[in-house]
C-alpha positions as CSV (number, residue, x, y, z in Angstrom):
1,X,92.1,-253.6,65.9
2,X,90.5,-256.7,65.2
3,X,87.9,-256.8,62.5
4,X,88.8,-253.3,61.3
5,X,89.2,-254.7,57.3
6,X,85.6,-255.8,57.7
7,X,83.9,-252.8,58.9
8,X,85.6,-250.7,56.1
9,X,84.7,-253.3,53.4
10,X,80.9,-253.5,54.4
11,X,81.5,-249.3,54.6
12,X,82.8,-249.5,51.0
13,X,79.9,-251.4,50.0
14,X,76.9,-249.8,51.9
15,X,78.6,-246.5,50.4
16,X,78.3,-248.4,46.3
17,X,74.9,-249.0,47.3
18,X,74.2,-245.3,48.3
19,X,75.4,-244.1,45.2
20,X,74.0,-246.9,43.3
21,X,70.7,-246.0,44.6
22,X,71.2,-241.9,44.0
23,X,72.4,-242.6,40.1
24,X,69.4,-245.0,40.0
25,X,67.3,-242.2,41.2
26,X,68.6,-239.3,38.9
27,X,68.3,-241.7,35.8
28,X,64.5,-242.3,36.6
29,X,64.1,-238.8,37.5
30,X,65.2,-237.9,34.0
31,X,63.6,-240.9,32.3
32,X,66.7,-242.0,31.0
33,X,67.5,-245.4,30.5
34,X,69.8,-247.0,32.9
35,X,73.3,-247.9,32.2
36,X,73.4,-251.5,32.7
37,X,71.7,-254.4,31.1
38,X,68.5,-255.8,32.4
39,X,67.2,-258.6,34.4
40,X,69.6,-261.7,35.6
41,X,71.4,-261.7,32.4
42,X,72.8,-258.0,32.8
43,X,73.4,-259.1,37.0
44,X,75.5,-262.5,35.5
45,X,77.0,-260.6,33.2
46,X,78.6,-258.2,35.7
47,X,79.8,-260.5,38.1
48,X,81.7,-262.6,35.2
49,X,83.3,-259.3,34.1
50,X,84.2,-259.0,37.6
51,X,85.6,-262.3,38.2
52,X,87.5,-261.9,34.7
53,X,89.6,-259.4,35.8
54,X,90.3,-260.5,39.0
55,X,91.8,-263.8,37.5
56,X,93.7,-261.8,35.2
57,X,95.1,-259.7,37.8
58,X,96.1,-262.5,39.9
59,X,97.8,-263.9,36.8
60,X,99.4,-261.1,36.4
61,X,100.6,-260.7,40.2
62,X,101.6,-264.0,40.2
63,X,103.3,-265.6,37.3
């Protein structure tokens, strides 16, 4: 089945967007504030926390 990991990633992803997009929703529903930072910073800020621990896990797996 060719091309079968890529179909279930962009799955996985359009289903974090769903539920991004729903907890989004219920937070402004409820006038909370939402819980992440704002603008670029907050976005940058994600994606080096995310890169982090992958570099620590391959560390980890490999050494």
């Amino acid at each position: 089945m060719k091309g079968y990991g890529k179909k279930k990633r962009m799955i996985e992803l359009l289903i974090c967007l769903v539920v991004g997009l729903v907890i989004g929703a219920v937070f402004g529903l409820f006038k909370l504030p939402l819980p992440v930072p704002h603008g670029w910073g907050g976005v940058i800020g994600l994606v080096g926390m995310f890169i982090g621990g992958r570099i620590i896990e391959i560390l980890i797996h490999h050494v």
